[in-house]
Backbone as JSON Lines, residues from 0, in Angstrom:
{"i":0,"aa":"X","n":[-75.88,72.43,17.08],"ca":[-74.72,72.78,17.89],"c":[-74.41,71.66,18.89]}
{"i":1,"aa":"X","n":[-75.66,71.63,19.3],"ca":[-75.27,69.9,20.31],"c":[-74.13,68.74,19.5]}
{"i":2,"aa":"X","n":[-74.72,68.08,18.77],"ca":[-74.38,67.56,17.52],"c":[-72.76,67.64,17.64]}
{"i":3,"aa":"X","n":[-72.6,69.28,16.98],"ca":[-71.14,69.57,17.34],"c":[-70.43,69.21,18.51]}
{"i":4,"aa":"X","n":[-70.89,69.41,19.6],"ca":[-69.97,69.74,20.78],"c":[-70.18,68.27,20.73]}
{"i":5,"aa":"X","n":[-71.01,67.47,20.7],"ca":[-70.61,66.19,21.11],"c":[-69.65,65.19,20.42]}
{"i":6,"aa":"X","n":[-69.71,65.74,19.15],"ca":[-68.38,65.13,18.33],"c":[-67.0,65.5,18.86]}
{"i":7,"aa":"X","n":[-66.94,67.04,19.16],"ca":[-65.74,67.45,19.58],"c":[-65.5,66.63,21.0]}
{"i":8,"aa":"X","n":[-66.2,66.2,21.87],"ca":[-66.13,65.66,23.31],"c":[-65.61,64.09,22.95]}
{"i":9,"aa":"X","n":[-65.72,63.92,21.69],"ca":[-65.73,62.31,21.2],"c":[-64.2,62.06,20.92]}
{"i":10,"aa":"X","n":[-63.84,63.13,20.1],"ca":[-62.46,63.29,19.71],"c":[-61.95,63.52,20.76]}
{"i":11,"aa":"X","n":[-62.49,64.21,21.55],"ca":[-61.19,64.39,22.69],"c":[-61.25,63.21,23.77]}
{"i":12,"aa":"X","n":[-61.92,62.42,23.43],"ca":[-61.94,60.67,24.32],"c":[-60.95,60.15,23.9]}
{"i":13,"aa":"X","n":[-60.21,60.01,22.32],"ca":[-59.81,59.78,21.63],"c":[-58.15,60.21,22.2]}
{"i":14,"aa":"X","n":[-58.02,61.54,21.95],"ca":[-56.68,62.1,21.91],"c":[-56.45,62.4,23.45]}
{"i":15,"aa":"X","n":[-55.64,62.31,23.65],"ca":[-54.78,63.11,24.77],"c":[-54.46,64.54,24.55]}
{"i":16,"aa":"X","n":[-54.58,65.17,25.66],"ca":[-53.72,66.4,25.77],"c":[-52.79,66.59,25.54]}
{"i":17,"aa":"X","n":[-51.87,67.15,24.99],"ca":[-50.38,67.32,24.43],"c":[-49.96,68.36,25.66]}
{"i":18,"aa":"X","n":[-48.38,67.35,26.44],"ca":[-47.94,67.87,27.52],"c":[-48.63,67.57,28.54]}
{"i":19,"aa":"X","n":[-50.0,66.85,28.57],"ca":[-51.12,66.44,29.68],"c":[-49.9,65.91,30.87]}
{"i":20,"aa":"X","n":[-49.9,65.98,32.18],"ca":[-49.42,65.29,32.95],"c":[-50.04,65.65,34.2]}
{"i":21,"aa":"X","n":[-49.34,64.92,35.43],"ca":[-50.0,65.21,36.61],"c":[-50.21,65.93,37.23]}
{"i":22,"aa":"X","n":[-49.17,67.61,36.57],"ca":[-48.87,68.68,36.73],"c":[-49.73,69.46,36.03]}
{"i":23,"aa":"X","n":[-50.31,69.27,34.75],"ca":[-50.37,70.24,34.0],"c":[-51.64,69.35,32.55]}
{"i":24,"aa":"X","n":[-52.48,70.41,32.88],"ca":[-53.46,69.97,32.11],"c":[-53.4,69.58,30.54]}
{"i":25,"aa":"X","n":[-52.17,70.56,30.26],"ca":[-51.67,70.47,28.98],"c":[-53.03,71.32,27.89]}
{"i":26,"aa":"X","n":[-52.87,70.87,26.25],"ca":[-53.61,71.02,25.46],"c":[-54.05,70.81,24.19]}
{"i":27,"aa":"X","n":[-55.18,70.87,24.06],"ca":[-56.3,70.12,23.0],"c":[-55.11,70.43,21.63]}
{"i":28,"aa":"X","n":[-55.14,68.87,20.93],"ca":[-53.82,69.09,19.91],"c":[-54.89,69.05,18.64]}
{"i":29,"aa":"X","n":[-56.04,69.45,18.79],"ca":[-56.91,69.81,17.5],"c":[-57.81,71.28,17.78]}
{"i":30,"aa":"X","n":[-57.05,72.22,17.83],"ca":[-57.75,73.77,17.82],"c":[-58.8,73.93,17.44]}
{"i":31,"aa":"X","n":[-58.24,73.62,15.71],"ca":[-59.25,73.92,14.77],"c":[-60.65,72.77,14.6]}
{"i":32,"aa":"X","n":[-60.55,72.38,15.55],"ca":[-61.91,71.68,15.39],"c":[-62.71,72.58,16.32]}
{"i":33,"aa":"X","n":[-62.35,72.77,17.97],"ca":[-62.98,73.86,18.52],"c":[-63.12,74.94,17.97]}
{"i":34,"aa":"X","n":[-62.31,75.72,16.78],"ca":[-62.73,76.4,16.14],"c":[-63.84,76.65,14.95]}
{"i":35,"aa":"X","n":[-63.9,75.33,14.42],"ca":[-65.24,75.25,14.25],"c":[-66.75,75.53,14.85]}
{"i":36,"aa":"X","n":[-66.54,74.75,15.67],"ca":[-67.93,74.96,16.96],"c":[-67.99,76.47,16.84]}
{"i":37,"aa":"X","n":[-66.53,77.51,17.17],"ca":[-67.01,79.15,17.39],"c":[-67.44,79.51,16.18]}
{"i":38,"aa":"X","n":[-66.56,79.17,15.03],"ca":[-67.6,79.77,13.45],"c":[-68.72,79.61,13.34]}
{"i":39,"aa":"X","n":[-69.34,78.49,13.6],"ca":[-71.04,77.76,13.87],"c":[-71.3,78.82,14.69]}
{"i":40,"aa":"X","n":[-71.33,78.68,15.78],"ca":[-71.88,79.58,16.38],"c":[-71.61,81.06,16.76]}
{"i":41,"aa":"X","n":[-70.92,81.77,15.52],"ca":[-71.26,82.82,15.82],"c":[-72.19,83.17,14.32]}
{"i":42,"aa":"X","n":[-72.68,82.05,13.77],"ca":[-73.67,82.95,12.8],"c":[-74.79,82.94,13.56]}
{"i":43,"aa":"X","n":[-75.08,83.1,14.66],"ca":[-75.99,82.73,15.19],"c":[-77.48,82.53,14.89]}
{"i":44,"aa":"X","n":[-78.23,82.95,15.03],"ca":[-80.01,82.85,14.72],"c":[-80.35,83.93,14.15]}
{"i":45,"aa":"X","n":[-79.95,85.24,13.61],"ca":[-80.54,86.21,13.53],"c":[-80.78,86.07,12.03]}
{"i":46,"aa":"X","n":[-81.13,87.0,11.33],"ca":[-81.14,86.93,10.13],"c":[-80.08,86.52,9.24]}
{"i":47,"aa":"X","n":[-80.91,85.99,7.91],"ca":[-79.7,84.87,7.19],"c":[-79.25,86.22,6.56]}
{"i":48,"aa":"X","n":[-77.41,86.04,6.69],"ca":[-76.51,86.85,5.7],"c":[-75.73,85.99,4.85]}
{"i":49,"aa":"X","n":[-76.03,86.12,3.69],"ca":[-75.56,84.61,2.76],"c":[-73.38,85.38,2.77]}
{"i":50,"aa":"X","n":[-73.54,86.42,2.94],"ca":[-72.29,86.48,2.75],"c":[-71.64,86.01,4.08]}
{"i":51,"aa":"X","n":[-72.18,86.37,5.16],"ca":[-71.6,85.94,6.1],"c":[-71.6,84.37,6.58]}
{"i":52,"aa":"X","n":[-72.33,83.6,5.9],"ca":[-72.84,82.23,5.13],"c":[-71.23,81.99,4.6]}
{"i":53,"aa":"X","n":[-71.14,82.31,3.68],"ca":[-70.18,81.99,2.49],"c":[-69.07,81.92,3.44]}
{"i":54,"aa":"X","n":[-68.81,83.56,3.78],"ca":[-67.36,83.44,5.24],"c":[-67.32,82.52,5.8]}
{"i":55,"aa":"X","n":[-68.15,82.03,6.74],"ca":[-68.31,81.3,7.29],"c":[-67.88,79.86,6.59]}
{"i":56,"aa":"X","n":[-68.41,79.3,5.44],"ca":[-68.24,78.1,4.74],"c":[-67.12,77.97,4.94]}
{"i":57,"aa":"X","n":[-66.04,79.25,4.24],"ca":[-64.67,79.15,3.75],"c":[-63.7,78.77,4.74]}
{"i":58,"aa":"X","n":[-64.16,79.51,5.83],"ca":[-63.05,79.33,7.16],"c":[-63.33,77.84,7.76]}
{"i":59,"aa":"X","n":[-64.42,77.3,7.51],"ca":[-65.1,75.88,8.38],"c":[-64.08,74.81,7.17]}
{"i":60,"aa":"X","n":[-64.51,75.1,6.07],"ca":[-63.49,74.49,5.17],"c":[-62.19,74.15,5.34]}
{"i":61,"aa":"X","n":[-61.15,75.4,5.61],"ca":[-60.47,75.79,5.8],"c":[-59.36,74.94,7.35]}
{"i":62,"aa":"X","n":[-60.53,75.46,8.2],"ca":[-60.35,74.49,9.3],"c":[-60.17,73.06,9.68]}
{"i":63,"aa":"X","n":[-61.29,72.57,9.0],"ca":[-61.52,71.36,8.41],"c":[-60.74,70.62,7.57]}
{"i":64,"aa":"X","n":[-59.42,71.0,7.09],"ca":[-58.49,70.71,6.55],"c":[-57.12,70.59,7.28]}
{"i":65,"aa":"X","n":[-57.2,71.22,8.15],"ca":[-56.05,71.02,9.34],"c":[-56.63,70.06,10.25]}
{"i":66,"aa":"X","n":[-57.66,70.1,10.43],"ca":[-57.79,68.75,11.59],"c":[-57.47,67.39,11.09]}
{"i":67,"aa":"X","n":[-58.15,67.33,9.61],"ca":[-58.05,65.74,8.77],"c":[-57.0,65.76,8.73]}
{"i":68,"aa":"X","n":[-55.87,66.44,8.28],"ca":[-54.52,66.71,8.01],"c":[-53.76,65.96,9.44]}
{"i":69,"aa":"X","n":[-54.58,66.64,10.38],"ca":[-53.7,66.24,11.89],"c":[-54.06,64.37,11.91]}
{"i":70,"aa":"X","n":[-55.88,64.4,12.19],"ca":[-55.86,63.0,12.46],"c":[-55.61,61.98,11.34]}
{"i":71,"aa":"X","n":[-55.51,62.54,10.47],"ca":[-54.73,61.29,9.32],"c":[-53.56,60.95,9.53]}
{"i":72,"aa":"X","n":[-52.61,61.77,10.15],"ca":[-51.79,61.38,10.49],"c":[-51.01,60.56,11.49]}
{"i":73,"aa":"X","n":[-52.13,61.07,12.77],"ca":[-52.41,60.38,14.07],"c":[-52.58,58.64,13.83]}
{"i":74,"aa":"X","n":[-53.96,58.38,12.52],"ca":[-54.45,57.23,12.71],"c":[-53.68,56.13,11.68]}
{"i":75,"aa":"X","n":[-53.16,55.12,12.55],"ca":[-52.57,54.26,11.69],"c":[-53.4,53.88,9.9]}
{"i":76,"aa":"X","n":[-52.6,54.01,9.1],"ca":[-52.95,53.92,7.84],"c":[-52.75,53.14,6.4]}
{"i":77,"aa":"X","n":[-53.31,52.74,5.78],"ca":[-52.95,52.45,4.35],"c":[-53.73,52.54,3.48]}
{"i":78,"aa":"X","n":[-53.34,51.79,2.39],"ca":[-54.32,52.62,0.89],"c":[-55.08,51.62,1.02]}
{"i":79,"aa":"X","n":[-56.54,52.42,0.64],"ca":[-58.16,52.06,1.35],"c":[-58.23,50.34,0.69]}
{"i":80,"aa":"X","n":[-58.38,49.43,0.6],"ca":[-59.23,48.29,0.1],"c":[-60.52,48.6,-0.59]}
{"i":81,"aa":"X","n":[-60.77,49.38,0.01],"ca":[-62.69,49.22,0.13],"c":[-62.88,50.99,0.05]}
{"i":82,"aa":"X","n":[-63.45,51.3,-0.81],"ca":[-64.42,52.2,-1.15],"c":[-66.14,52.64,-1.12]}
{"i":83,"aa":"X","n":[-66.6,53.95,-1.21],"ca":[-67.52,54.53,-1.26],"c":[-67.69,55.25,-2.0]}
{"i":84,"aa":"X","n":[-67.17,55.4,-3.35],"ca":[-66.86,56.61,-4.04],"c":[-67.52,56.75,-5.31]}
{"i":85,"aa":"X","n":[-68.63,57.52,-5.67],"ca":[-68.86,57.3,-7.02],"c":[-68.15,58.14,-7.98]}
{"i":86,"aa":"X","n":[-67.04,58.84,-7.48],"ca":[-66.31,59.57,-8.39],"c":[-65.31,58.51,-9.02]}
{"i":87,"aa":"X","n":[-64.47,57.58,-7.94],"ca":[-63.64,56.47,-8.05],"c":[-63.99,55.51,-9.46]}
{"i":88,"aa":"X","n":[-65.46,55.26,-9.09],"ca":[-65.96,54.3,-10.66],"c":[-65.23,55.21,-11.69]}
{"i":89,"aa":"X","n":[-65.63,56.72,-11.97],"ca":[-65.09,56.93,-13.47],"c":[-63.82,56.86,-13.19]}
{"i":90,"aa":"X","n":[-62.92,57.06,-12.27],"ca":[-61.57,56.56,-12.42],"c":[-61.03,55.94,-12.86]}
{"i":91,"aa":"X","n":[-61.72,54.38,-11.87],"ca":[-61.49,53.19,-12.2],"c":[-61.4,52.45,-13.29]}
{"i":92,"aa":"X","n":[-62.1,52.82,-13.99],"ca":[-62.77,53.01,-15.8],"c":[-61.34,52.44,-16.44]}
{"i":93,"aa":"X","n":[-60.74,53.43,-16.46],"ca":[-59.15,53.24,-16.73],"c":[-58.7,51.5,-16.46]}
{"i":94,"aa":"X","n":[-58.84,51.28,-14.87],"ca":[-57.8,50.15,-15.17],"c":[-59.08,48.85,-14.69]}
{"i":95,"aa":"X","n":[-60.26,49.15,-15.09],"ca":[-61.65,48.35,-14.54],"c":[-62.32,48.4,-13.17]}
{"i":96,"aa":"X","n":[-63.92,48.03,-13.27],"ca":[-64.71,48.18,-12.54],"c":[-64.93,47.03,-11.9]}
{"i":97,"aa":"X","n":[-65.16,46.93,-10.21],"ca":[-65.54,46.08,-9.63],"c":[-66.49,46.36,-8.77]}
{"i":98,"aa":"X","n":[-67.65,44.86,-9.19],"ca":[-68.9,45.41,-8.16],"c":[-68.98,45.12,-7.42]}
{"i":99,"aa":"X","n":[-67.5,44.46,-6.35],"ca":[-67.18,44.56,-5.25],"c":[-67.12,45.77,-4.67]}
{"i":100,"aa":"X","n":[-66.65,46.85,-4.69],"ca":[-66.26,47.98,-4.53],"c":[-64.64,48.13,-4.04]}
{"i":101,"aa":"X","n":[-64.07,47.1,-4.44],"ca":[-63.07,47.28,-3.95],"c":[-61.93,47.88,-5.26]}
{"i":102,"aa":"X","n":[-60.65,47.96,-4.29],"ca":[-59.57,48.24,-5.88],"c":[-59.56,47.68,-6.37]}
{"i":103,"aa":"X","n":[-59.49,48.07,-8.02],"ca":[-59.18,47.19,-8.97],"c":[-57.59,46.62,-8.74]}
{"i":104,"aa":"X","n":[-57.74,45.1,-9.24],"ca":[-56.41,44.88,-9.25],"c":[-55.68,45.47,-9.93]}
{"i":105,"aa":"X","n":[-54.75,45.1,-8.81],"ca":[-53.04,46.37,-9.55],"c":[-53.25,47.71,-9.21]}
{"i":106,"aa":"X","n":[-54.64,48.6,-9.2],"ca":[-54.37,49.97,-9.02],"c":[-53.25,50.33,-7.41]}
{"i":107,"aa":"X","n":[-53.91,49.23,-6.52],"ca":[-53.83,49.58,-4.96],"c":[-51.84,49.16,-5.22]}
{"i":108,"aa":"X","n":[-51.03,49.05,-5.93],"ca":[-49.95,48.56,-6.23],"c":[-49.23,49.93,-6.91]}
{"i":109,"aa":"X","n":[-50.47,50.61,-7.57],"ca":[-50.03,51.57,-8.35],"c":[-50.16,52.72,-7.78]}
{"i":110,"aa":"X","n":[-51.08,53.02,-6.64],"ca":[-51.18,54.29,-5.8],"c":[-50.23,54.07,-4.61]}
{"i":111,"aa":"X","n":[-49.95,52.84,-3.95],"ca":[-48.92,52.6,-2.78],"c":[-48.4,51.72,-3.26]}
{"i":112,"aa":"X","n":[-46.75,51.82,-3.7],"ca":[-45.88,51.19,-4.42],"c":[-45.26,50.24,-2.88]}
{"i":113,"aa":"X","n":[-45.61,50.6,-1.85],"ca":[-45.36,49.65,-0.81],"c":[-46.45,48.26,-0.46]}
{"i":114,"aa":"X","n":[-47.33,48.49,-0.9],"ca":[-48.55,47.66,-0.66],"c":[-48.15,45.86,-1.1]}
């Protein structure tokens, strides 16, 4: 839980308050990340309930999809160079493999026609 809260304290170094001013404290423009932290912790310590496990997964998931959603959008962007992906190799397969790890030529042309 530490762990957690300190990521969430990290992101919010990051972002500003939405509406923040000298007036007005404004507010956290990623909810669902603090909402995470409460799903975590309300399975708390007691005995394991795999269903309440599973609930839990779905909504953290769930959540977890609106925040990336938010800061992907936030963070200036383009189509990756450089990879980590071992799903990407069988992709890549298609238009060749590099043990650079980078795009194959031409794909990064073919996924962002702006590139």
């Amino acid at each position: 839980m530490y762990a957690l809260a300190t990521v969430i304290d990290e992101v919010r170094g990051v972002f500003s308050n939405i509406g923040e001013s000298e007036v007005m404290i404004g507010f956290f423009p990623l909810d669902s990340l603090k909402a995470i932290y409460d799903v975590t912790a309300s399975l708390g310590f007691e005995k394991f309930d795999s269903r309440k496990f599973e609930a839990a997964r779905g909504e953290i998931v769930s959540l977890w999809k609106k925040v990336r959603e938010a800061v992907v959008r936030e963070l200036p962007r383009s189509t990756p160079e450089y990879h980590d992906s071992a799903r990407f190799d069988s992709f890549a397969g298609w238009y060749g493999k590099s043990s650079r790890r980078t795009l194959p030529l031409g794909l990064k042309e073919r996924i962002d026609p702006n590139a």
